[in-house]
DRENPA-3360 file (N, C-alpha, C; in nm, 2 decimals, always signed):
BEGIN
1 = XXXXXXXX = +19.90/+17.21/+10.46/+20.01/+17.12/+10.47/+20.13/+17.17/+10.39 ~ +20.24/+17.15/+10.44/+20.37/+17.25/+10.36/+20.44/+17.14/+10.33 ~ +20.44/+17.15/+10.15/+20.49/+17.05/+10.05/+20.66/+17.05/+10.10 ~ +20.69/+16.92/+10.07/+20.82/+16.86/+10.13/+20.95/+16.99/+10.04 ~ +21.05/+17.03/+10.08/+21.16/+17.11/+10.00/+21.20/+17.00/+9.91 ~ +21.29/+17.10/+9.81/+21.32/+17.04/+9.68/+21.45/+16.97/+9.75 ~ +21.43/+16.89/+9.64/+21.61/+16.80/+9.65/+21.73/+16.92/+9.67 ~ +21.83/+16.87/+9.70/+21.93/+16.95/+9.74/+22.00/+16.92/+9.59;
9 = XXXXXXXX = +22.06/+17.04/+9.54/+22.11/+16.99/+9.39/+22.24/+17.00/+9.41 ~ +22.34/+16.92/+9.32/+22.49/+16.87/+9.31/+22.57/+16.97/+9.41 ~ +22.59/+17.08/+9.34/+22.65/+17.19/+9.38/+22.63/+17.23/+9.57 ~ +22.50/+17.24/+9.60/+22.45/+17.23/+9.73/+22.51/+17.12/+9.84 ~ +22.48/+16.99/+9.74/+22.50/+16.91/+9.82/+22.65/+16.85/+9.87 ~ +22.74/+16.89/+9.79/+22.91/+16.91/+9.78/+22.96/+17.00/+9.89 ~ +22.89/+17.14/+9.87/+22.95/+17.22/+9.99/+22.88/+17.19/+10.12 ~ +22.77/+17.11/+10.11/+22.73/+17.08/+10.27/+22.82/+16.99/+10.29;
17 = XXXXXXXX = +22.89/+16.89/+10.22/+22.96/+16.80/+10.27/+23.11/+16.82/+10.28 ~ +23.12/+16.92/+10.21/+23.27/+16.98/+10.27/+23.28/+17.08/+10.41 ~ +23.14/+17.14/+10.44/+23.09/+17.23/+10.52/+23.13/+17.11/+10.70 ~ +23.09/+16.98/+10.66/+23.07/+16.90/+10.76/+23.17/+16.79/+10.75 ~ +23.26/+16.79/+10.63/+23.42/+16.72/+10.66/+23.49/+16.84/+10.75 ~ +23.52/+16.96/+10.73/+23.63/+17.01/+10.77/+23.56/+17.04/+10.91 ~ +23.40/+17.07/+10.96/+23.42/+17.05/+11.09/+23.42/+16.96/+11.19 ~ +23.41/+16.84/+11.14/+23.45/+16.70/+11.18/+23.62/+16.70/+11.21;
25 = XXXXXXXX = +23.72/+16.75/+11.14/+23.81/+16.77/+11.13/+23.90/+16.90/+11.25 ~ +23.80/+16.98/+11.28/+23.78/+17.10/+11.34/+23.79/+17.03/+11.51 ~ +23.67/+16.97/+11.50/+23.65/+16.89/+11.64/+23.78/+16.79/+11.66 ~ +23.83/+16.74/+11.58/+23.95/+16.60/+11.64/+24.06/+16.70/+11.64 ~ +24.10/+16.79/+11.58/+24.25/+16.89/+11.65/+24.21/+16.97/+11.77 ~ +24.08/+17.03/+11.78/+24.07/+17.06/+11.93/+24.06/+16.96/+12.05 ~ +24.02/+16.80/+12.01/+23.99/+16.70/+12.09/+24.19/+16.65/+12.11 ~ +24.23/+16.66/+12.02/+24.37/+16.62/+12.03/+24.45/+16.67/+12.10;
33 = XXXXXXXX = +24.45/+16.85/+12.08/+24.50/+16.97/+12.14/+24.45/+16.95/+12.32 ~ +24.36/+16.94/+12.33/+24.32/+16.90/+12.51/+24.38/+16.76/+12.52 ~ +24.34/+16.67/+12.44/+24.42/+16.56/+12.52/+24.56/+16.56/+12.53 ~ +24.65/+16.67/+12.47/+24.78/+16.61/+12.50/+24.80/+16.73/+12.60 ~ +24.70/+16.86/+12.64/+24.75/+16.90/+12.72/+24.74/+17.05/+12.67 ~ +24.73/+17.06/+12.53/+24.72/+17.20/+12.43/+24.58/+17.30/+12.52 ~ +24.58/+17.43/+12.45/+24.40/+17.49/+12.47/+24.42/+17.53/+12.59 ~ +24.52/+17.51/+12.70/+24.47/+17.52/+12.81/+24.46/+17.63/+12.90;
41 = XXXXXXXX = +24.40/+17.63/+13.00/+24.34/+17.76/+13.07/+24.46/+17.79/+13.15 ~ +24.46/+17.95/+13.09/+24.57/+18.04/+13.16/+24.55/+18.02/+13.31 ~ +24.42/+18.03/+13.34/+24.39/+18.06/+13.51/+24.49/+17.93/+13.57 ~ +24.49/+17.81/+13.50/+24.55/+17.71/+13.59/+24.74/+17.69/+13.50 ~ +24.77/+17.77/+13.46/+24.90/+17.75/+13.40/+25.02/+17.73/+13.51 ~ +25.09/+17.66/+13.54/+25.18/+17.60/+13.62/+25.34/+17.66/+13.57 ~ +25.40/+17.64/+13.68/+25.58/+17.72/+13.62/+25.62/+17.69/+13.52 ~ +25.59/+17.51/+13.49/+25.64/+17.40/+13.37/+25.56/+17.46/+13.30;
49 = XXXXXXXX = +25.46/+17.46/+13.27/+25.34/+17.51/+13.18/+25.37/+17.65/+13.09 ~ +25.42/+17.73/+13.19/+25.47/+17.90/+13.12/+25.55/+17.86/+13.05 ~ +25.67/+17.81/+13.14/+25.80/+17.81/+13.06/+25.80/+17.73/+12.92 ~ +25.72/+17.60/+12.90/+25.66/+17.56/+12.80/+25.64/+17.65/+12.70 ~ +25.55/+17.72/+12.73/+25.49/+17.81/+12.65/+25.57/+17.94/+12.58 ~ +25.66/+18.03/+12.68/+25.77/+18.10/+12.68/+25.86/+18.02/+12.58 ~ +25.89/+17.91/+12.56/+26.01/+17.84/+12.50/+25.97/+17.87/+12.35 ~ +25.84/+17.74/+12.33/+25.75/+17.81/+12.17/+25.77/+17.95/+12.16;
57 = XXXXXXXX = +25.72/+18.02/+12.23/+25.70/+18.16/+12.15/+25.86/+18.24/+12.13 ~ +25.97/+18.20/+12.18/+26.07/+18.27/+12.21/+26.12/+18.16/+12.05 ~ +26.12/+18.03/+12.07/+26.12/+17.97/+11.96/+26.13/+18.06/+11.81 ~ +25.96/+18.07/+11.81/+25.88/+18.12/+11.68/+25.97/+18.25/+11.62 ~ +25.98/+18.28/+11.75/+26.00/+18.43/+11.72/+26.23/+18.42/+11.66 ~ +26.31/+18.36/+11.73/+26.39/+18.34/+11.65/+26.43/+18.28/+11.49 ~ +26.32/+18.16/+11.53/+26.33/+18.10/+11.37/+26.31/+18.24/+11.26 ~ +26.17/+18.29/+11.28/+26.16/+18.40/+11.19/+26.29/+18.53/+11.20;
65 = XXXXXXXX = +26.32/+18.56/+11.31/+26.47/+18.61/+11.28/+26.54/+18.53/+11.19 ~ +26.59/+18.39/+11.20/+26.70/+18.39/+11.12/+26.64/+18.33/+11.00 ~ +26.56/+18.35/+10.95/+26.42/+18.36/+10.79/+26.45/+18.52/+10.74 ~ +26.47/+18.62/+10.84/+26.46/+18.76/+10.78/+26.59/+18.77/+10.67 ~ +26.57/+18.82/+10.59/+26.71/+18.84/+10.47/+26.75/+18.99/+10.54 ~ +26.77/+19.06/+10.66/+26.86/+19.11/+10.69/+26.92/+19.11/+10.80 ~ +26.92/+18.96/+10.88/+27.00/+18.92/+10.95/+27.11/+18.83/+10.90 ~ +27.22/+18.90/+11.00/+27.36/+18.90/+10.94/+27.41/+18.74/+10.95;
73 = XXXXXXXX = +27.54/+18.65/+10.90/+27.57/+18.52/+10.89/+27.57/+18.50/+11.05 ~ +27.70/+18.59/+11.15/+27.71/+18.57/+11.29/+27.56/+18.58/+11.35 ~ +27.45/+18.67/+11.29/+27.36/+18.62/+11.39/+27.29/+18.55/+11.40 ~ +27.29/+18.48/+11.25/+27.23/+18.35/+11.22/+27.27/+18.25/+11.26 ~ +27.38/+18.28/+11.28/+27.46/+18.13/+11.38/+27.43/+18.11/+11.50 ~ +27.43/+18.21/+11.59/+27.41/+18.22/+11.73/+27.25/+18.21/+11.70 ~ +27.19/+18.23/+11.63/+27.03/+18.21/+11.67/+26.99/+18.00/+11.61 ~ +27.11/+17.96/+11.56/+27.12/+17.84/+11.52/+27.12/+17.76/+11.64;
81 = XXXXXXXX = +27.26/+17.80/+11.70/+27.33/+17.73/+11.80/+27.20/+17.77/+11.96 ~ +27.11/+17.89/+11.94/+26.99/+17.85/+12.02/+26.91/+17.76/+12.01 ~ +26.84/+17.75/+11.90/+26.75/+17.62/+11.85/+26.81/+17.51/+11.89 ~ +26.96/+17.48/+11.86/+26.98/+17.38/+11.87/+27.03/+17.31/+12.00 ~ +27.02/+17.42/+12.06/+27.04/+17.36/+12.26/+26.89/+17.39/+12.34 ~ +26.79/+17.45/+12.23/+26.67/+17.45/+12.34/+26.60/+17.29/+12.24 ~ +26.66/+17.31/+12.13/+26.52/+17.16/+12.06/+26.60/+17.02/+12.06 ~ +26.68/+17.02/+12.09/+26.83/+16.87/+12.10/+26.84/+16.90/+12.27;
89 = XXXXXXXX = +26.81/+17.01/+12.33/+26.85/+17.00/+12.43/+26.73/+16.97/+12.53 ~ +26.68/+17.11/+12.61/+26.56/+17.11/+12.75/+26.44/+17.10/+12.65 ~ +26.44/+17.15/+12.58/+26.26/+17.14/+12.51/+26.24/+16.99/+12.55 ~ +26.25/+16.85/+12.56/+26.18/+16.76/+12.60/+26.16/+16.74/+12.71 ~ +26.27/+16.82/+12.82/+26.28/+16.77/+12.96/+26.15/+16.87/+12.96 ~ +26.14/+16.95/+12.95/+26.06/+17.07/+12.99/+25.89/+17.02/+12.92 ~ +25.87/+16.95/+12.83/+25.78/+16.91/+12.78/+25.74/+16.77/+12.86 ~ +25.78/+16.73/+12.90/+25.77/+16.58/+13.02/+25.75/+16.67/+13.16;
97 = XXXXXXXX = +25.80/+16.71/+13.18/+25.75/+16.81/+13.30/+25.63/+16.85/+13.32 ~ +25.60/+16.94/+13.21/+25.46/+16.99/+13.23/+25.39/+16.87/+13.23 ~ +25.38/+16.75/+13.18/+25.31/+16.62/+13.07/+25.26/+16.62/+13.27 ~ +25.37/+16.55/+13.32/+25.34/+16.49/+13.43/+25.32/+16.57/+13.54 ~ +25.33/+16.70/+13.56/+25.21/+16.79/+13.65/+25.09/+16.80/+13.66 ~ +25.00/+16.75/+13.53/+24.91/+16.75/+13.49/+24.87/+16.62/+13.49 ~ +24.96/+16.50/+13.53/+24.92/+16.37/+13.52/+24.87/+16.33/+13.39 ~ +24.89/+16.38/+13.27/+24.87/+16.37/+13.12/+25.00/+16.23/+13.10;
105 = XXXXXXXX = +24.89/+16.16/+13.00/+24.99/+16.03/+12.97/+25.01/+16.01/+12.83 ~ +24.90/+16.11/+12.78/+24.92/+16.12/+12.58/+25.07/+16.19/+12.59 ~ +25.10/+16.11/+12.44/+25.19/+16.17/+12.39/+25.25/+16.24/+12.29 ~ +25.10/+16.31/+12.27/+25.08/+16.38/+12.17/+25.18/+16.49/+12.15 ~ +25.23/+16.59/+12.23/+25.28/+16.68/+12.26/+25.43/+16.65/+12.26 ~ +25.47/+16.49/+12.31/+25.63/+16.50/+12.29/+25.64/+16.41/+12.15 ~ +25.53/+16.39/+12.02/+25.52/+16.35/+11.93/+25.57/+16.53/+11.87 ~ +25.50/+16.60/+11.91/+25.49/+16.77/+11.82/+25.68/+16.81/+11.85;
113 = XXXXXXXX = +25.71/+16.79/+11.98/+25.85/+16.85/+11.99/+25.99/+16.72/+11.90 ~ +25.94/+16.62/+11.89/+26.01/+16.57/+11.80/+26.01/+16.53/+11.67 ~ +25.87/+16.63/+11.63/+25.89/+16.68/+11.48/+25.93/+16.83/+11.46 ~ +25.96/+16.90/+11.56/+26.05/+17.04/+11.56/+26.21/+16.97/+11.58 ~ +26.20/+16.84/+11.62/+26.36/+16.84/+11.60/+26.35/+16.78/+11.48 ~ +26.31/+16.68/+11.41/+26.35/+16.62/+11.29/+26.34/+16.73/+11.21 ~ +26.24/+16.85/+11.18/+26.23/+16.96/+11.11/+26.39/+17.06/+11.12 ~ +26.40/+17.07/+11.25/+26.51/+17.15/+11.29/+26.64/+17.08/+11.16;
121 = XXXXXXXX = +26.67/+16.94/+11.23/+26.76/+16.87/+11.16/+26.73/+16.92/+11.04 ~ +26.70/+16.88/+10.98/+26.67/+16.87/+10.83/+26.66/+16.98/+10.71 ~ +26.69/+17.10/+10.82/+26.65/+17.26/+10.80/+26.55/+17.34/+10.74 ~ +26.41/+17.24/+10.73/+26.37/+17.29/+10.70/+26.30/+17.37/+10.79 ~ +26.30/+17.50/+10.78/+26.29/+17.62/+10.90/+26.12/+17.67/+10.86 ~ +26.14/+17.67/+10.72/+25.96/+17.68/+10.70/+25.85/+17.62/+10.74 ~ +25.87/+17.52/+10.77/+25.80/+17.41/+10.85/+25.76/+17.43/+11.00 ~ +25.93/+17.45/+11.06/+25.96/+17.45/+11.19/+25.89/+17.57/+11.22;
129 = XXXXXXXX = +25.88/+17.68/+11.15/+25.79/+17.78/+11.20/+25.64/+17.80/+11.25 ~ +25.62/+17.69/+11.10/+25.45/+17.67/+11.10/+25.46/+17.59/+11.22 ~ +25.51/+17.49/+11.25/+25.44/+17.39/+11.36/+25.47/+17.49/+11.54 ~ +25.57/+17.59/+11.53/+25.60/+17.65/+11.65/+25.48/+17.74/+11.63 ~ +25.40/+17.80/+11.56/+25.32/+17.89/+11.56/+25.20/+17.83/+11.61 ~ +25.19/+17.69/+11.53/+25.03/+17.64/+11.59/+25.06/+17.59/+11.72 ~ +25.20/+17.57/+11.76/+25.24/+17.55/+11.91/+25.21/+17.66/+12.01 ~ +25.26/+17.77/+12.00/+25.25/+17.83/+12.05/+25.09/+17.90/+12.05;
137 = XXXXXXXX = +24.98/+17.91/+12.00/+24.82/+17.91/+12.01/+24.78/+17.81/+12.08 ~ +24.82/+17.64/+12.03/+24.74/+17.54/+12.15/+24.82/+17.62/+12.30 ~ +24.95/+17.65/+12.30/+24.97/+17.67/+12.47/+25.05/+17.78/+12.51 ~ +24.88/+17.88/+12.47/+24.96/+18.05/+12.50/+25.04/+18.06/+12.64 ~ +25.12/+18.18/+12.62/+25.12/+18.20/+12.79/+25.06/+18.29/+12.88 ~ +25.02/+18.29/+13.03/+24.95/+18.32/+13.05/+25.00/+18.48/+13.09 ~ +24.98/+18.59/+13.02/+25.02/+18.69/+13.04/+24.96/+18.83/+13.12 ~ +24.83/+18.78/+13.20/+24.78/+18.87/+13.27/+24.82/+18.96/+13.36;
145 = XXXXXXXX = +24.83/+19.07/+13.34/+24.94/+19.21/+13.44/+25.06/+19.21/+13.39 ~ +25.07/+19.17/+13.22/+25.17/+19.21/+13.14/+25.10/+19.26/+13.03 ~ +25.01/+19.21/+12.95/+24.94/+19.27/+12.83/+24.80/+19.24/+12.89 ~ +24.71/+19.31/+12.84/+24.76/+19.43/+12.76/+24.80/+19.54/+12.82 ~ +24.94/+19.61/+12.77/+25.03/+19.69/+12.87/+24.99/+19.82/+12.90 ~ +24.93/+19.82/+12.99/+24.92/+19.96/+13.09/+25.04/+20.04/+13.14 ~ +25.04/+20.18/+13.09/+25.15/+20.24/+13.13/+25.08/+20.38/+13.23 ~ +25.18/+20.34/+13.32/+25.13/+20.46/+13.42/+25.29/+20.56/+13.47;
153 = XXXXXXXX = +25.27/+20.63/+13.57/+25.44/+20.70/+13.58/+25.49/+20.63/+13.65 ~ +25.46/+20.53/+13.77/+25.50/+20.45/+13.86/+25.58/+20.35/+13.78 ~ +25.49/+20.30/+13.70/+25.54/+20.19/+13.61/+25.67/+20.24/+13.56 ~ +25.67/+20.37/+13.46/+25.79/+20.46/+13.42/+25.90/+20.43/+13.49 ~ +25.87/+20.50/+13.63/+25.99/+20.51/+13.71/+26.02/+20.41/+13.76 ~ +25.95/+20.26/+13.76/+26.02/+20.13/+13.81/+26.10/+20.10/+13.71 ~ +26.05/+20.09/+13.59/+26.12/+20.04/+13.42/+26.24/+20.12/+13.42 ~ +26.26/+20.26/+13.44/+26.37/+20.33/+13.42/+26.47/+20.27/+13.49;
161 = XXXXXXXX = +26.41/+20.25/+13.67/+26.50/+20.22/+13.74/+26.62/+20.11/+13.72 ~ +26.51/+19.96/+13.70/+26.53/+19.87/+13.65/+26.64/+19.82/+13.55 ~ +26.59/+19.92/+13.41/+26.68/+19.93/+13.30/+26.82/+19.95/+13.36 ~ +26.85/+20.06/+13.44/+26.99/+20.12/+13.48/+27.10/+20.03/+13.55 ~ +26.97/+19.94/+13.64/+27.04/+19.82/+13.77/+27.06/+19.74/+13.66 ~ +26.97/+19.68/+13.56/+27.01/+19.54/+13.49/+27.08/+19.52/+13.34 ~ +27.01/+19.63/+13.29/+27.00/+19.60/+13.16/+27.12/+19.68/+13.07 ~ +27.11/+19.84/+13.12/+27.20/+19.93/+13.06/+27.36/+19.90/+12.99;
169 = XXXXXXXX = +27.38/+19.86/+13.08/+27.57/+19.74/+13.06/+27.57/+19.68/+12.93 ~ +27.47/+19.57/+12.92/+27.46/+19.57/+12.79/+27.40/+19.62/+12.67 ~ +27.31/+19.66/+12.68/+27.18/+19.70/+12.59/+27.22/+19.84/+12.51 ~ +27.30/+19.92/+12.63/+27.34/+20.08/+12.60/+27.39/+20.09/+12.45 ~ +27.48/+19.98/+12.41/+27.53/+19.97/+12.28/+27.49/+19.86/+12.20 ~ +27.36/+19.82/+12.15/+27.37/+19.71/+12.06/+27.45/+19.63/+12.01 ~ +27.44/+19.54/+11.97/+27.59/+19.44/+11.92/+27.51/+19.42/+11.74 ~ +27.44/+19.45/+11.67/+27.38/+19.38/+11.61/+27.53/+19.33/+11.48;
177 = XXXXXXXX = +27.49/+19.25/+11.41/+27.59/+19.19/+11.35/+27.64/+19.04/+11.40 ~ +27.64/+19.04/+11.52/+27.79/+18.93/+11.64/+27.67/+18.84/+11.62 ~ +27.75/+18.71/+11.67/+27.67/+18.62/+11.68/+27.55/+18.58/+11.82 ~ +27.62/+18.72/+11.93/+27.52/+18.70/+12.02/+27.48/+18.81/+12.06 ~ +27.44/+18.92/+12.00/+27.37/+19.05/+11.97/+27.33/+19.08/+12.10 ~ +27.32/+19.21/+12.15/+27.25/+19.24/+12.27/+27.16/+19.37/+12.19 ~ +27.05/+19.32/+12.18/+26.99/+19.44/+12.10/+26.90/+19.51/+12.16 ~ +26.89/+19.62/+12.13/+26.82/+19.78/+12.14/+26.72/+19.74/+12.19;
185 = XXXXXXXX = +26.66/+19.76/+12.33/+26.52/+19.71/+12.41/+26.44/+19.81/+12.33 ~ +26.48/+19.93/+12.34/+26.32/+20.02/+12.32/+26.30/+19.98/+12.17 ~ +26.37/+20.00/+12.05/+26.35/+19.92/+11.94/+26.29/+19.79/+11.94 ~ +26.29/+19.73/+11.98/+26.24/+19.59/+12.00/+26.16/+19.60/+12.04 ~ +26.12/+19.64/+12.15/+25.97/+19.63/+12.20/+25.89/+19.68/+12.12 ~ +25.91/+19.81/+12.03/+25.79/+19.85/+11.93/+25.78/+19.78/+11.83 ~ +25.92/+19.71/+11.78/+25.87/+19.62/+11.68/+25.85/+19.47/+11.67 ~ +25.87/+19.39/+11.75/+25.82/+19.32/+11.79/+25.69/+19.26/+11.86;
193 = XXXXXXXX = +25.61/+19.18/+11.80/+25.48/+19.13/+11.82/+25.49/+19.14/+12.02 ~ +25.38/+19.22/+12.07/+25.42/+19.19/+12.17/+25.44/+19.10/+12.28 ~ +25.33/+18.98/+12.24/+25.32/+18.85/+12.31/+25.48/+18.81/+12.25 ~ +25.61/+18.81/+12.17/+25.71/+18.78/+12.16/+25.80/+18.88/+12.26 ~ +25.81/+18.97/+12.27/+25.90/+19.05/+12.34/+25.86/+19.01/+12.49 ~ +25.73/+19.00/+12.56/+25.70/+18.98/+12.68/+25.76/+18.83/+12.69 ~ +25.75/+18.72/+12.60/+25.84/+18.56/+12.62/+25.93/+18.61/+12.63 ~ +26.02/+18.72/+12.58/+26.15/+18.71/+12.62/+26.23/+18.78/+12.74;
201 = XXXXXXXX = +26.12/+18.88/+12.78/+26.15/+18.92/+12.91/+26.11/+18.78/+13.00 ~ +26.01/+18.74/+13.00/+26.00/+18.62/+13.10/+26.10/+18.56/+13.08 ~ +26.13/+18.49/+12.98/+26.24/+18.37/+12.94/+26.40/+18.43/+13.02 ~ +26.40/+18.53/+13.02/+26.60/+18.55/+13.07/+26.63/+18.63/+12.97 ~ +26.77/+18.61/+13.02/+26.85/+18.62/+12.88/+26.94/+18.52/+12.80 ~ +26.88/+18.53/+12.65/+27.01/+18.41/+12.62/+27.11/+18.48/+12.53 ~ +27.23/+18.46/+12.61/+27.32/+18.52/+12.53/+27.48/+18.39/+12.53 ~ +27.56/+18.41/+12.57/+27.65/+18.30/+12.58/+27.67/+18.24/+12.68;
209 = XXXXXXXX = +27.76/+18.17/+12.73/+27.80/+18.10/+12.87/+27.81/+18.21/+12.98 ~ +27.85/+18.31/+12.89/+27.88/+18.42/+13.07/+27.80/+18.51/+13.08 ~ +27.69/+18.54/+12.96/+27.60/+18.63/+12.98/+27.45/+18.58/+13.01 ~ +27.41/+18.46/+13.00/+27.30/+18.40/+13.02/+27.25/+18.41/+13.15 ~ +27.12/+18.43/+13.18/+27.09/+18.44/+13.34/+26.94/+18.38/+13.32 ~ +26.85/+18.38/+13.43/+26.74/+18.34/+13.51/+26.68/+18.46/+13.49 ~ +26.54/+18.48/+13.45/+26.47/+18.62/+13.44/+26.48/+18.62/+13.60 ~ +26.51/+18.71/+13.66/+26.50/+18.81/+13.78/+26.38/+18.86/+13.83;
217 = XXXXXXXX = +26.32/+18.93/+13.79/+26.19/+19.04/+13.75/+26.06/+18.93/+13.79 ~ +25.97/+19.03/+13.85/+25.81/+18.97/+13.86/+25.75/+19.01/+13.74 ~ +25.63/+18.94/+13.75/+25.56/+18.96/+13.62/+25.53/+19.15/+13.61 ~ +25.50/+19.17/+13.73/+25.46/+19.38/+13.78/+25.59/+19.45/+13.73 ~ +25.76/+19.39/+13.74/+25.85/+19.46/+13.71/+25.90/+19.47/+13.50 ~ +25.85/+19.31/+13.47/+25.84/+19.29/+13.34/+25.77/+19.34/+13.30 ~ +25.57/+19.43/+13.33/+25.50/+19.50/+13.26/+25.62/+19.62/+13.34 ~ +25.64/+19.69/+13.41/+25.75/+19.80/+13.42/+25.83/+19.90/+13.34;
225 = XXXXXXXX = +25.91/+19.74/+13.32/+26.00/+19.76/+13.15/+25.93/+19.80/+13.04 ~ +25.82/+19.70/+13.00/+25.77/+19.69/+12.91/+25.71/+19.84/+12.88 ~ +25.67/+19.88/+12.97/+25.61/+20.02/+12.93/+25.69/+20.10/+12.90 ~ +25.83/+20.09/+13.01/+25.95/+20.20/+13.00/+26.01/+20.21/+12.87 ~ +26.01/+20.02/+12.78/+26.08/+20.06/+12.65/+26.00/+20.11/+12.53 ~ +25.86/+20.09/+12.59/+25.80/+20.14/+12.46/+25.72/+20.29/+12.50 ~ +25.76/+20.34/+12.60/+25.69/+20.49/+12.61/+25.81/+20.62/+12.65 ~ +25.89/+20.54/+12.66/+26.01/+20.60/+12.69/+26.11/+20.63/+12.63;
233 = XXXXXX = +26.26/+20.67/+12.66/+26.36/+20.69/+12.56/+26.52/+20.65/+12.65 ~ +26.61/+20.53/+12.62/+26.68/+20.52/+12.70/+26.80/+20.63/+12.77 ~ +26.82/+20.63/+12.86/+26.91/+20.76/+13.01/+27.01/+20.86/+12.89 ~ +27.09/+20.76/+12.78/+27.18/+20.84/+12.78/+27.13/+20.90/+12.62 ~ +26.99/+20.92/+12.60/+26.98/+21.04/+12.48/+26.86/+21.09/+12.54 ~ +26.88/+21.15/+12.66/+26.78/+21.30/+12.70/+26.89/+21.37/+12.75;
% end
């Protein structure tokens, strides 16, 4: 007969019970993250859904620009004056959109975008970061036949082509400094995380009233680019 185990002593019995708060806790943000629409499966990601998702990550990724101590006053401003026409501006239309494609009625998710604006307001940007980061993990975008980036010659010579029709005009000379920078693709692409660089090829371009456009490009011509800026060297230094 096998004598009963010893009592569980103090120590033991504290970390089983912290062991089984925080996965109790574990389960109600994944249960909340699904109900408002978070977690969800790339296979079924919808236009509202990307762009949702594109917004966060293009978000994340400027806040931390203007967080960096060597971006300039003008480009802090223009990356201001973005926040504050995508989080005061479409960020809720665009977050009701997706809500009701999905026939989702929680409101959990237009609860999260109107604590990115009271955060926004308020400046506090350390915040606004953390909540855009856990935003953007509940509702990645769905990046399949962009990362992970496959570079082949074909790809090369579409990205080259590409670059010359679209991008060259501005990109050829960086602006860094100005408040609406057109900055160095091939630079960028290596240093930037690459799930941020591919949101902002999807996303367009944001630059001012006359340079702003509608991304153009298929997801096949955006991995393209993507190869061309990071395996390549732009037309006018070979």
């Amino acid at each position: 007969m096998l004598s009963p185990a010893p009592p569980a002593g103090p120590l033991e019995s504290e970390c089983t019970g912290m062991l089984k708060h925080r996965f109790t806790w574990a389960l109600f943000w994944v249960a909340v993250l699904f109900s408002s629409g978070g977690l969800h499966s790339a296979r079924a990601q919808s236009e509202s859904g990307r762009r949702l998702s594109v917004e966060f990550e293009i978000m994340l990724g400027n806040v931390r620009w203007m967080l960096a101590p060597t971006t300039g006053p003008l480009e802090r401003k223009g990356l201001h004056a973005r926040l504050d026409s995508a989080l005061l501006g479409y960020l809720g239309i665009t977050a009701r959109r997706y809500l009701d494609e999905r026939g989702i009625t929680n409101t959990g998710l237009l609860r999260q975008v109107h604590m990115l604006q009271v955060e926004f307001k308020a400046g506090d940007f350390t915040a606004l970061a953390t909540r855009l980061q856990d935003l953007a993990k509940a509702y990645p975008i769905d990046l399949r036949g962009i990362l992970p980036l496959t570079v082949t010659p074909e790809r090369l010579r579409v990205g080259r082509k590409l670059y010359r029709k679209s991008c060259w005009s501005c990109h050829a000379s960086p602006g860094y400094g100005r408040e609406y920078p057109a900055p160095d693709l091939f630079r960028t692409a290596r240093t930037e995380p690459r799930r941020e660089f591919a949101a902002r090829l999807i996303g367009g371009i944001y630059g001012n009233f006359y340079t702003s456009m509608e991304n153009p490009f298929s997801d096949e011509q955006i991995a393209s680019l993507f190869a061309y800026f990071v395996h390549d060297k732009p037309p006018d230094t070979k």
